[in-house]
N, C-alpha and C positions, 0 to 999 in steps of 0.2 A: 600475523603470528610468525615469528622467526623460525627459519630452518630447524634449527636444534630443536625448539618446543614441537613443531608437527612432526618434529621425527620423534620424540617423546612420545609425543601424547600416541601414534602409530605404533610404538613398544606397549605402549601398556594396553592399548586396545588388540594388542596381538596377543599378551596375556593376557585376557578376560578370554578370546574368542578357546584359546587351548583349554583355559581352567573351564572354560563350557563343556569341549570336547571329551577332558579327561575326567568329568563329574567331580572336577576339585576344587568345592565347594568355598573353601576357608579361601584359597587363590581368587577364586572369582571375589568374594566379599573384601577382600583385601585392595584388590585392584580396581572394583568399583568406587569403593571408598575414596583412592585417590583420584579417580576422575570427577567425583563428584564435589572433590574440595574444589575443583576448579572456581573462579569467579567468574560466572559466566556476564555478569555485567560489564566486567570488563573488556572483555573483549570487542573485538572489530565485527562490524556485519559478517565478512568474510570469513573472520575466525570462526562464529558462532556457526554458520554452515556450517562448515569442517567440520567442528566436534557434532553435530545434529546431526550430520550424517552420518557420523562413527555411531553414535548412539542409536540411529534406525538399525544401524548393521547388528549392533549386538543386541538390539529387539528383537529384529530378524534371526539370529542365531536360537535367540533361547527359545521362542517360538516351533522352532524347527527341535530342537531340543525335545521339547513337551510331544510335539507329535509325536516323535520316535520314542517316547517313552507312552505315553498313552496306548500307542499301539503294541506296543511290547506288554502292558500289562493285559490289555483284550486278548491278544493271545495268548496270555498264560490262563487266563480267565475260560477260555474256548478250552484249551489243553486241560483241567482242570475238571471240564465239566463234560467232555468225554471221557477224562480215566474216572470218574464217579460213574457212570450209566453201568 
């Protein structure tokens, strides 16, 4: 993979990781989109790492994402059911 493209393909996985961050939804689906046109057949053994790994990472984020939201809804679910008693 050429310089340029892994710096590429490193911008757009840096947008996905913010549109995570900032719950901007439409951003994330935008920018997945164009990672996912990629041709991954094409690619080098080496290249496919690369991007395999960018792709664990943004698993790993939204993951991490869902926790912090799971537990933010228990908590309102806890808070909710003390101001009820």
């Amino acid at each position: 993979m050429g310089r340029n493209r892994k710096q590429n393909l490193d911008e757009l996985v840096e947008k996905i990781f913010l549109s995570i961050e900032l719950d901007n939804f439409e951003d994330f689906k935008k920018a997945m989109e164009k990672l996912l046109s990629i041709e991954f057949e094409t690619l080098s053994e080496e290249d496919a790492k690369f991007l395999y790994g960018k792709i664990e990472s943004i698993e790993n984020k939204i993951r991490e994402k869902q926790e912090k939201l799971a537990k933010k809804i228990q908590n309102m679910s806890d808070i909710k059911k003390f101001r009820d008693v």
